[in-house]
Backbone as CSV, one residue per row, in Angstrom:
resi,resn,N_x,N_y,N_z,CA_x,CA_y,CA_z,C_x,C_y,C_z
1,UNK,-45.278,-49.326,-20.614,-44.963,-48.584,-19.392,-43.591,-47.929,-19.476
2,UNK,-43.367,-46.952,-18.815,-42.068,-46.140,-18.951,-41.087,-47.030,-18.300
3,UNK,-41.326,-47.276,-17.094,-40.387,-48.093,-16.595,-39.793,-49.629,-17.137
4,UNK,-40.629,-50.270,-18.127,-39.990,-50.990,-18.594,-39.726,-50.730,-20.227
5,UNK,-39.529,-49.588,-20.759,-38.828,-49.186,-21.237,-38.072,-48.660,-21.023
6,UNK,-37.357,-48.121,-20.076,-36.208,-47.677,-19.563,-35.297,-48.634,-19.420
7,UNK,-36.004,-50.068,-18.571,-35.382,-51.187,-18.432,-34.616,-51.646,-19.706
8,UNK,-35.751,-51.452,-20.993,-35.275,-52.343,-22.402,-33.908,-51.452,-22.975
9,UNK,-34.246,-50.272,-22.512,-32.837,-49.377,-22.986,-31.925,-49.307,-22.605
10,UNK,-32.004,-49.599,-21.488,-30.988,-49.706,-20.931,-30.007,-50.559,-20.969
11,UNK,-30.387,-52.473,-21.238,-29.458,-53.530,-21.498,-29.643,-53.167,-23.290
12,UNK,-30.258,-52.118,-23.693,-29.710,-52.456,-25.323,-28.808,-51.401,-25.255
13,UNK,-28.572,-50.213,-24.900,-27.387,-49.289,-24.798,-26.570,-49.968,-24.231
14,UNK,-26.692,-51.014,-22.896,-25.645,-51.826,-22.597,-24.125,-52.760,-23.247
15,UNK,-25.431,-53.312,-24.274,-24.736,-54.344,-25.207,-23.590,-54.163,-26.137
16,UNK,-23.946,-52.705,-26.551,-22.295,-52.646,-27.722,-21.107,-52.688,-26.496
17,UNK,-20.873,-52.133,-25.404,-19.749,-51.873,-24.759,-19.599,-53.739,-23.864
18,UNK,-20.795,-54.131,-23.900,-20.241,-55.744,-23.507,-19.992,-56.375,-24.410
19,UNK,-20.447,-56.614,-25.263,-19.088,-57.166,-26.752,-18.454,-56.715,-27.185
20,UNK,-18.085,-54.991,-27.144,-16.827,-55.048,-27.703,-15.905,-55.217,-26.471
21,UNK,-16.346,-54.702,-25.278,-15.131,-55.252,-24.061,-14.857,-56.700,-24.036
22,UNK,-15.793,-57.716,-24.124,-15.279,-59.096,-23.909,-14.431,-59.137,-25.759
23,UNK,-14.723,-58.851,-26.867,-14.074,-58.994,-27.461,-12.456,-58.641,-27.966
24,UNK,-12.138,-57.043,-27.619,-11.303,-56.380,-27.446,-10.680,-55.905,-26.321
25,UNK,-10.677,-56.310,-25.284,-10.300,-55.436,-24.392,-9.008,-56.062,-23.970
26,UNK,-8.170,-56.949,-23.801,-7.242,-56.943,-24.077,-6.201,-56.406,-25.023
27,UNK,-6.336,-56.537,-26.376,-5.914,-55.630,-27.405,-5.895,-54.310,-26.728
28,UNK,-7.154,-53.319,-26.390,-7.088,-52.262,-25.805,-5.912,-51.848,-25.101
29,UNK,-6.046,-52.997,-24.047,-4.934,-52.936,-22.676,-3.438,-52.939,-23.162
30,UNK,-3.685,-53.614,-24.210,-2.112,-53.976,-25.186,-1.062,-52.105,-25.964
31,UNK,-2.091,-52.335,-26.733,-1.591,-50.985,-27.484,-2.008,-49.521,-27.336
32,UNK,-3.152,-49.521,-26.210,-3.565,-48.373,-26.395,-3.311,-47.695,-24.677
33,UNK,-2.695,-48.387,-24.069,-2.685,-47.888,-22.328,-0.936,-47.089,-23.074
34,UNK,-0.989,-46.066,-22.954,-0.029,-45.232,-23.392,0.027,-43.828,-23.295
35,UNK,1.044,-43.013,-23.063,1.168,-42.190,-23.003,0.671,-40.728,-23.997
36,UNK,0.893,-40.937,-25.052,0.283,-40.617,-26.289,-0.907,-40.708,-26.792
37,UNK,-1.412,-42.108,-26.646,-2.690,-42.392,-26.570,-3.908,-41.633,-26.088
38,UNK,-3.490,-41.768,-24.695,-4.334,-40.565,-23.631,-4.190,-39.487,-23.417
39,UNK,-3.572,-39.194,-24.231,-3.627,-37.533,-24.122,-3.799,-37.360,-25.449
40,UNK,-3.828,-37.995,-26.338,-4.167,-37.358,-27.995,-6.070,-37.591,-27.727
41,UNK,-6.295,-38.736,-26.518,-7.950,-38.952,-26.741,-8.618,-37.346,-25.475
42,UNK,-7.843,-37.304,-24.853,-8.066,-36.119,-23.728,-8.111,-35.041,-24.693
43,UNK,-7.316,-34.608,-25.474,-7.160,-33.448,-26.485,-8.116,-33.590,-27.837
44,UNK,-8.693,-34.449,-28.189,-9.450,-34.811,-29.466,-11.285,-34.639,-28.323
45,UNK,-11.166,-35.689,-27.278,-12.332,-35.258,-26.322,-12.430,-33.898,-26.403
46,UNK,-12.036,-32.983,-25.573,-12.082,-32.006,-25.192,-12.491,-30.782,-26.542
47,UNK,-11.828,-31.404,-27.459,-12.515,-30.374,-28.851,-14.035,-30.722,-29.437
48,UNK,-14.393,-31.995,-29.050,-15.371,-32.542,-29.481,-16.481,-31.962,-28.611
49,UNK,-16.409,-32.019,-27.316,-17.015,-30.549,-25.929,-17.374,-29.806,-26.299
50,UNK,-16.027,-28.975,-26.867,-16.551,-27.914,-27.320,-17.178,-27.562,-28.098
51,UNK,-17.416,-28.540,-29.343,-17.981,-28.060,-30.360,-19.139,-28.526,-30.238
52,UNK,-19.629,-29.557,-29.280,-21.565,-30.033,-29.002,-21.728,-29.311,-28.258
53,UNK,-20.806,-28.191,-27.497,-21.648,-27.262,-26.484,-22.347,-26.498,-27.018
54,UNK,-21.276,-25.834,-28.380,-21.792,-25.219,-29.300,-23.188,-24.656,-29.942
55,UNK,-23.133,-26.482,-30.482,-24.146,-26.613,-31.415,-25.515,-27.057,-30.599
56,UNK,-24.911,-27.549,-29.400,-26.445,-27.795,-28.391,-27.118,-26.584,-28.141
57,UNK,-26.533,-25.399,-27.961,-27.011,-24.339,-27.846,-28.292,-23.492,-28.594
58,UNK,-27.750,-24.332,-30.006,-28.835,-23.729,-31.037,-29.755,-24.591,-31.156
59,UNK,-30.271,-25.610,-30.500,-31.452,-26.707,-30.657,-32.657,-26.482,-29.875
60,UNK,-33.600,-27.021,-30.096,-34.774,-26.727,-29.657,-34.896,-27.725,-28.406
61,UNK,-36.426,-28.445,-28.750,-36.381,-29.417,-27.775,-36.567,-30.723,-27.602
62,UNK,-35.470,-31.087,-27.419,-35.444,-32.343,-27.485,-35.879,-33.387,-26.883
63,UNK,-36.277,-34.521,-27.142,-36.254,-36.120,-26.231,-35.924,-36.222,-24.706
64,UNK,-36.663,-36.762,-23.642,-36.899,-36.764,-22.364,-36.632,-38.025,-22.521
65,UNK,-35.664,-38.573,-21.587,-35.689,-39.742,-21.027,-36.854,-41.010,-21.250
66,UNK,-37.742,-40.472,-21.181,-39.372,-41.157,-21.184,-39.843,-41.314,-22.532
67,UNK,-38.948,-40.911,-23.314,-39.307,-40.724,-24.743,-38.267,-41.179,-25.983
68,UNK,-37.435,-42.013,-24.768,-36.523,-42.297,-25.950,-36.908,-43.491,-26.360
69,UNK,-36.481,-44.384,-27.384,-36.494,-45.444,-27.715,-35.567,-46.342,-28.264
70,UNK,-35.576,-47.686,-28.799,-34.447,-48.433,-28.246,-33.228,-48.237,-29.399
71,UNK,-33.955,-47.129,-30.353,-32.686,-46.742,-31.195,-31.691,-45.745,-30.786
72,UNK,-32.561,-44.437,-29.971,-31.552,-43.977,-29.101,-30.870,-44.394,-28.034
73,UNK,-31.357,-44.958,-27.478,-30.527,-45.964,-26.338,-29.438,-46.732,-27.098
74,UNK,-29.276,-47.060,-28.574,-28.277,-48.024,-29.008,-27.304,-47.378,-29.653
75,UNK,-27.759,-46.269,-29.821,-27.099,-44.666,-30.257,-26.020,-44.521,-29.205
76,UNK,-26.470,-44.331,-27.838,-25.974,-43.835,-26.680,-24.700,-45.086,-26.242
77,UNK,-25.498,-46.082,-26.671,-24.518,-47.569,-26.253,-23.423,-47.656,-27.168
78,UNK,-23.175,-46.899,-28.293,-22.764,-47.526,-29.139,-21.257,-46.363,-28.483
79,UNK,-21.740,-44.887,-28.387,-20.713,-43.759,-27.884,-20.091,-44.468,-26.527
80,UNK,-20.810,-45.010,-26.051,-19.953,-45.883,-24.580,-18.728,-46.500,-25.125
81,UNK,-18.826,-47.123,-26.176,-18.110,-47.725,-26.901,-16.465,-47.086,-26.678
82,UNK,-16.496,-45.617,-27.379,-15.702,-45.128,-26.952,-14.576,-44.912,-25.731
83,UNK,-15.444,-45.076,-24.585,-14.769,-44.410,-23.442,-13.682,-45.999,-23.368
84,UNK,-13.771,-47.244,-23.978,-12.579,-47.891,-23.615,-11.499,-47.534,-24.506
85,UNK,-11.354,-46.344,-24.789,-10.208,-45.474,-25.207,-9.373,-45.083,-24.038
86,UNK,-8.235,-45.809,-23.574,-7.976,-44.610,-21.924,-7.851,-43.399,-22.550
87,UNK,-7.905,-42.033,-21.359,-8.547,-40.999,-21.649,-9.337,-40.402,-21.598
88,UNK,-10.692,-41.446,-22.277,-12.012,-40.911,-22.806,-13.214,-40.952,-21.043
89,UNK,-13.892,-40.450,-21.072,-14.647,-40.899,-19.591,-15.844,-41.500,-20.170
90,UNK,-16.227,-42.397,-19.419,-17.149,-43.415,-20.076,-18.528,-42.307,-19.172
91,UNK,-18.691,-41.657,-18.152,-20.314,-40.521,-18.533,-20.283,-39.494,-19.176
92,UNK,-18.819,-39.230,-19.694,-18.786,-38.295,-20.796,-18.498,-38.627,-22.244
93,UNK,-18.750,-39.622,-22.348,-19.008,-40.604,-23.759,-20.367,-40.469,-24.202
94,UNK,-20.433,-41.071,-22.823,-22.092,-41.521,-23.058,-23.186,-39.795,-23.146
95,UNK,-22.852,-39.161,-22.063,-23.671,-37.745,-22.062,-23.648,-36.810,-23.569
96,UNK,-22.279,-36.763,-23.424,-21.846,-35.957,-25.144,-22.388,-36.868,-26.321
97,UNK,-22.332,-38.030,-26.301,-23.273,-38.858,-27.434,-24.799,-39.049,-27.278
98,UNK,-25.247,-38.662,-26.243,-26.507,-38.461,-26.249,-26.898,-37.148,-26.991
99,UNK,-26.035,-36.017,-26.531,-26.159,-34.523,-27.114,-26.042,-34.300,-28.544
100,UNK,-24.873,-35.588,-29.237,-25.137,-35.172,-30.293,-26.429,-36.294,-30.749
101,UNK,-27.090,-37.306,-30.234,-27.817,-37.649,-31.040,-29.376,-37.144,-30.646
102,UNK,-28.920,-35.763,-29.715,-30.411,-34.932,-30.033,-31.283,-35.644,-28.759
103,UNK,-30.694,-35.665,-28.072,-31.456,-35.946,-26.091,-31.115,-34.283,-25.975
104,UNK,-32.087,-34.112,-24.639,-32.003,-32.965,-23.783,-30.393,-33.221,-23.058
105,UNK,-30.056,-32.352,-22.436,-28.483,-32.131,-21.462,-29.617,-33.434,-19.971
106,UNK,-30.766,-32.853,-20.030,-31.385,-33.766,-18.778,-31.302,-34.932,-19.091
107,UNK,-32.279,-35.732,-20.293,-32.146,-36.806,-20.620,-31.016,-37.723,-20.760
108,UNK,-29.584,-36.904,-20.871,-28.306,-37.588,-21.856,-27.904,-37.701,-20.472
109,UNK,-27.638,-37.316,-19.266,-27.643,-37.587,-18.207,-28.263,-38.304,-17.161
110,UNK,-29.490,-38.669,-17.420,-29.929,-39.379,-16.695,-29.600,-40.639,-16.960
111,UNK,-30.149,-40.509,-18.366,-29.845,-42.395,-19.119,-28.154,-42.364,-18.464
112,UNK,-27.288,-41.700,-18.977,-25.422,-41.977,-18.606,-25.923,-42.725,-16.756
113,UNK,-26.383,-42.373,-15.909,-26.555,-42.549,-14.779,-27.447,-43.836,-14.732
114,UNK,-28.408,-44.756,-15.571,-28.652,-45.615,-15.579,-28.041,-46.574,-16.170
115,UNK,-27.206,-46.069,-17.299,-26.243,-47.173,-18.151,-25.128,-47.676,-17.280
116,UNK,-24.814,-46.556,-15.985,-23.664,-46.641,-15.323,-23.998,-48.119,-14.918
117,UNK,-24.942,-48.253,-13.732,-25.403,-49.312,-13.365,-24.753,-50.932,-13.510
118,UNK,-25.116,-51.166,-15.021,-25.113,-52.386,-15.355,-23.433,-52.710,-16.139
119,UNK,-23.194,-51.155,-16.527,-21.828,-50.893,-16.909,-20.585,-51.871,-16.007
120,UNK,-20.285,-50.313,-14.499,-19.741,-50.710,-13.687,-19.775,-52.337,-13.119
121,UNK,-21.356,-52.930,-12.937,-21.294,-54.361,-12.205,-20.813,-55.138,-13.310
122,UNK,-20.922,-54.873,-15.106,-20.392,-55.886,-15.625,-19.041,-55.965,-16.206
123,UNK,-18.253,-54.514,-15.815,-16.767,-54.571,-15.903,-16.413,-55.309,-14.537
124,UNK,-16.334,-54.805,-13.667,-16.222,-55.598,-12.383,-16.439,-57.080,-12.581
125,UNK,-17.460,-57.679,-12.836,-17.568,-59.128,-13.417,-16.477,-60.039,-13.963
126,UNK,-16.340,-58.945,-15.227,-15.171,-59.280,-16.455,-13.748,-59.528,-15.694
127,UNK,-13.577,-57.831,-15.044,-12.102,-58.077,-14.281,-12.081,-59.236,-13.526
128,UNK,-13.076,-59.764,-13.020,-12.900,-61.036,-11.856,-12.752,-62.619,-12.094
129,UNK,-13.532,-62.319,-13.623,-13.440,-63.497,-14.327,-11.660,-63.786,-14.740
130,UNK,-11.408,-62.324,-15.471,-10.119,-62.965,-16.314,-8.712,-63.183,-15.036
131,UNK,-8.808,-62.739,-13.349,-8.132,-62.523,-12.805,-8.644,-63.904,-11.950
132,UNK,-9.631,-65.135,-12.512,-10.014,-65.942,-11.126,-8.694,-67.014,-10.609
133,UNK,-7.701,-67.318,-11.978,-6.919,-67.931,-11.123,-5.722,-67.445,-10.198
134,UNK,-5.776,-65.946,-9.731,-5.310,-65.044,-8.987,-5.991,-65.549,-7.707
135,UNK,-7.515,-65.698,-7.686,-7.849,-65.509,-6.531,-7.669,-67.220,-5.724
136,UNK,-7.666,-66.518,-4.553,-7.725,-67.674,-3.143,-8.631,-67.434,-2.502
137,UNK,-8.909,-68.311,-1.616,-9.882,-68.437,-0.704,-9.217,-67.658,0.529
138,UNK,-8.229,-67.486,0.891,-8.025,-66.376,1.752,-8.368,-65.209,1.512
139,UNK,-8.258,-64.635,0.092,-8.644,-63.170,-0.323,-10.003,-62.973,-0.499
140,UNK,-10.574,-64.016,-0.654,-11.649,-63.517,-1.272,-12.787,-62.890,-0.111
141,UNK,-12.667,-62.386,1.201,-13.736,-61.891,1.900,-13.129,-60.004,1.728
142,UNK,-11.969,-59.965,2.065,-11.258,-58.572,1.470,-11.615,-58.201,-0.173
143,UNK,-11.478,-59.340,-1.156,-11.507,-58.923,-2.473,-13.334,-58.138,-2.216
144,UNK,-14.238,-59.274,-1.994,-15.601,-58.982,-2.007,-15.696,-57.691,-1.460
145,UNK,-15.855,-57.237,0.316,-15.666,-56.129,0.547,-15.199,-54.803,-0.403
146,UNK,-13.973,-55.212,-0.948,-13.556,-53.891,-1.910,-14.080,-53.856,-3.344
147,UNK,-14.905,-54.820,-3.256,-15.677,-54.965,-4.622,-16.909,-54.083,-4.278
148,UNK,-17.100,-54.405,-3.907,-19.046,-53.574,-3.048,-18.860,-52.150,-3.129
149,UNK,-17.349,-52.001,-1.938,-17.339,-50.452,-1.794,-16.851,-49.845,-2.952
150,UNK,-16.204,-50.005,-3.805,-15.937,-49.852,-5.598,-17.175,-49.431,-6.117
151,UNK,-17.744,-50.018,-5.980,-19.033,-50.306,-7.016,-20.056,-49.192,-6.194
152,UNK,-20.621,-49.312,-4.835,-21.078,-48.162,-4.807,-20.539,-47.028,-4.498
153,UNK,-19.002,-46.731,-4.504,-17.837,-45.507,-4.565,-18.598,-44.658,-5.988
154,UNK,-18.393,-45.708,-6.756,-18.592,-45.049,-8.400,-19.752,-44.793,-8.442
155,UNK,-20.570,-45.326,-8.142,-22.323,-45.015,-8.431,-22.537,-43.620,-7.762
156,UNK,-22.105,-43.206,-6.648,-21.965,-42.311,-5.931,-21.577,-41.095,-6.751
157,UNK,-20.158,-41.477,-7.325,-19.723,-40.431,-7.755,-19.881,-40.092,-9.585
158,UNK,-20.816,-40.886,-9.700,-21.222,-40.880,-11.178,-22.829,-40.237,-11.318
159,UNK,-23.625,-40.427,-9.709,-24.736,-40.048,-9.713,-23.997,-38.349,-9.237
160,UNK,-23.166,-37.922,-8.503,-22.914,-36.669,-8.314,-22.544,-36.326,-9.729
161,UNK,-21.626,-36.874,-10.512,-21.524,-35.954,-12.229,-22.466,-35.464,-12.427
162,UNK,-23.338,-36.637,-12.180,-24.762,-36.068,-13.173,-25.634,-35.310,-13.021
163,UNK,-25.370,-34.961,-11.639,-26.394,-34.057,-10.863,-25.716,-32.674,-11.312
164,UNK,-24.729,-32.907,-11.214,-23.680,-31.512,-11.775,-23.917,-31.113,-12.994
165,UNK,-23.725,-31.798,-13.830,-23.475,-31.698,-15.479,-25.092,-31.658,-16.018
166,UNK,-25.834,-32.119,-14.996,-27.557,-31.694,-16.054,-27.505,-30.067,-15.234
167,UNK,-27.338,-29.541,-14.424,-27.429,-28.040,-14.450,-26.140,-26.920,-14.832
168,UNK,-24.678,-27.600,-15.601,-24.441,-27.042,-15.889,-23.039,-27.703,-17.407
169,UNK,-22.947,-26.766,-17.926,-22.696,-27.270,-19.501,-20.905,-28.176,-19.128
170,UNK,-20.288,-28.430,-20.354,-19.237,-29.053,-20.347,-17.888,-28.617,-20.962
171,UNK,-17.807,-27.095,-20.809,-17.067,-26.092,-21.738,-15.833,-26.588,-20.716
172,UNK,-16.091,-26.087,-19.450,-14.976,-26.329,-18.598,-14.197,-27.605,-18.568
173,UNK,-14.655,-28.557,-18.542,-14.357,-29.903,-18.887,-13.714,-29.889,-20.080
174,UNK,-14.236,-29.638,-21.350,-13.078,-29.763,-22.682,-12.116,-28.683,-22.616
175,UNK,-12.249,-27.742,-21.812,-10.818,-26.943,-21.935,-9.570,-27.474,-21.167
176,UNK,-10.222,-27.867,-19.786,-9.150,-29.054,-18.648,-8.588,-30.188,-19.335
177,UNK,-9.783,-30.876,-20.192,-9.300,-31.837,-21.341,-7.750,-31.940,-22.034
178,UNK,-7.983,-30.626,-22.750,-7.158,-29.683,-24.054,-5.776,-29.651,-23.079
179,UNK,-6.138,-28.728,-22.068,-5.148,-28.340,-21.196,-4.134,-29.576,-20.811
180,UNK,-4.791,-30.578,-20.324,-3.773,-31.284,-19.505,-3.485,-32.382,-20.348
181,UNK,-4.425,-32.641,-21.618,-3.629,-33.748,-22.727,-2.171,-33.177,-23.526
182,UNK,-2.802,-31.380,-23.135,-0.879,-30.970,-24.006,0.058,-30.993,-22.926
183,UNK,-0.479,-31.128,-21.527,0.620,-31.067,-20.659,1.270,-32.588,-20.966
184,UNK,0.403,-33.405,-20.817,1.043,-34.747,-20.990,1.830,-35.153,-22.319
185,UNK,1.617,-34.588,-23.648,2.484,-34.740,-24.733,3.700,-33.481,-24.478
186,UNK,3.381,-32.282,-23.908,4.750,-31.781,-23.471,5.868,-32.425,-23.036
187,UNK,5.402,-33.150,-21.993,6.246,-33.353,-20.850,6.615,-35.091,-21.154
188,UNK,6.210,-35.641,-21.873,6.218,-36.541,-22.443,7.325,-36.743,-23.591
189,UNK,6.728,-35.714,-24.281,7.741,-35.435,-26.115,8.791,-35.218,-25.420
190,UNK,9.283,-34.380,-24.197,10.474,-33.650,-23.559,11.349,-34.722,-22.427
191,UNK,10.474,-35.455,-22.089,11.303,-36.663,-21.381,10.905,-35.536,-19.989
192,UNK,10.617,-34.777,-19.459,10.222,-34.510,-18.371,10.147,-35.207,-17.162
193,UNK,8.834,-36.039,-17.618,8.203,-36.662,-17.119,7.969,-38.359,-17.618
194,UNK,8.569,-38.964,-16.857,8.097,-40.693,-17.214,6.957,-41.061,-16.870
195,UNK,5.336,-41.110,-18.271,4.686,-41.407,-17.679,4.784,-42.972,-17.541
């Protein structure tokens, strides 16, 4: 059935970005939350845009959602991988790695909009775990509340990307990319600005 293949693809595209987050993601937080960092991945993104807009252009037709299987889905999981680069956007990880591994612009978007799902609830998880001896029993009816509205804030605004980005391409996006990762090594290299 389609629907439970969608299901199976979905926790197997899941899986590379939940082991490498429980494995690395501190390290991440360590050396890579930086100034330089995120804007060399904003400026390296943004060329990478451009050049699958490119080449998507000249392809035929590709894979429907309904037709993928659990190697493309691990394909797609594996580009998630990426977005714990700060910088990188984790539905534009996932969408642009669908494109290059030969999904439709529809398909690479829809799946990004189902991976979100299990994504978002199991970072949220993680953060709560490594922060539990933070929490009290006083906070925790405020923490919950702003957990919920978080979680469907993003779903919201991850199901609007996608509604956006399957009818229209991602040129604009890697040039804003380009643009504002050199603003940030400008102003950065120059002491300008303390990020």
């Amino acid at each position: 059935p389609v629907q439970q293949r969608l299901v199976v693809n979905t926790l197997v595209a899941f899986l590379p970005a939940a082991v490498v987050g429980v494995l690395v993601s501190d390290l991440l937080k360590t050396y890579l939350f930086n100034p330089l960092t995120v804007a060399t991945a904003l400026v390296i993104g943004g060329l990478i845009i451009l050049y699958v807009e490119h080449r998507h252009e000249k392809l035929g037709i590709e894979p429907r959602v309904k037709e993928m299987d659990w190697k493309d889905a691990l394909k797609v999981g594996v580009a998630q991988c990426l977005a714990m680069i700060p910088g990188t956007s984790r539905s534009g990880a996932t969408i642009i790695g669908g494109l290059i591994f030969g999904l439709s612009r529809k398909a690479a978007t829809e799946f990004s909009f189902f991976l979100a799902i299990p994504t978002i609830f199991g970072a949220t998880v993680w953060d709560l775990w490594q922060a539990r001896e933070q929490l009290v029993a006083a906070n925790l009816p405020g923490l919950a509340v702003g957990t919920v509205v978080s979680f469907f804030s993003a779903l919201v605004v991850v199901h609007w990307l996608i509604r956006f980005v399957s009818r229209h391409d991602f040129r604009g996006f890697g040039w804003y990319r380009i643009i504002f990762g050199g603003v940030i090594l400008l102003t950065w290299a120059t002491g300008l600005v303390s990020w």
